[in-house]
Every structure is written in C-alpha cells, then in structure tokens.
N, C-alpha and C positions, 0 to 999 in steps of 0.2 A: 405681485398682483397689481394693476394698472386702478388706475383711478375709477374706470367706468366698470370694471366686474365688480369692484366692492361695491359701487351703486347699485347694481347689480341683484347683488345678494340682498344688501341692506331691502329693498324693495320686493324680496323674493321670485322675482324673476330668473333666479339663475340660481342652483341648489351647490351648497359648498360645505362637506362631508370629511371628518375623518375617525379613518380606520385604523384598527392596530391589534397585535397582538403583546401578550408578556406570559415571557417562558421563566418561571423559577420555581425552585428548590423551599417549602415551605420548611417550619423548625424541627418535622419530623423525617427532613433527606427524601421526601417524595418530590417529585417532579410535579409541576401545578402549572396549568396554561388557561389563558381564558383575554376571550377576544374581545373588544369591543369595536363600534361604531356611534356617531355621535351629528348631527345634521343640525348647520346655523338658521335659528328661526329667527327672523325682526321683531317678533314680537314677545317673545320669552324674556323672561325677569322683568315683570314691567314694563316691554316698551324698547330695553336697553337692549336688548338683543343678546344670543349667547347660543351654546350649543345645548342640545338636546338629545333625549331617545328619539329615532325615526318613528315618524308617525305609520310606517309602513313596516314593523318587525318582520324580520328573514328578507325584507327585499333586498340587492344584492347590488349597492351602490357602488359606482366606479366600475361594474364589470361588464 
C-alpha cells in the first residue's frame, strides 16, 4: 500500500475493508462456519483508528 492510499484511509476518503471466512470442526465433530467483515474508521478507539462493524450491515463490500 503506497503512502498516499493510507492518507487516504487515514482521512476517510477511501474505504479499506476486510473480509473473511473460518471453516471448523467445533469439540462436538460438527462442522461450524461463520463470516465476518470489518471496515478501517479514523476515528474509532479514540482517534487511533482501527477496524470496525460496517456501519452498513449486509452491504456487500469489495463486490
């Protein structure tokens, strides 16, 4: 990531997002998945910035 997207972000000008899934086996041999998403605010944790729930649940980022 170049210098000027993370000013970018920092400044919320440009939304920077991630996604994921995890496939496992919980302690009773069942199969368990579950997704998440997470979107960088400048101003969460005080200021410090950090990622988040989207303020937009189900919107459909990156696609």
């Amino acid at each position: 990531m170049w210098a000027r997207e993370r000013a970018e972000i920092r400044r919320d000008e440009s939304i920077m997002y991630v996604r994921g899934s995890i496939l496992y086996d919980d302690g009773f041999g069942s199969r368990q998945y579950s997704s998440f998403c997470r979107v960088h605010s400048s101003t969460a944790f005080d200021g410090k910035g950090g990622f988040v729930d989207p303020e937009k649940p189900g919107y459909n980022y990156g696609s």
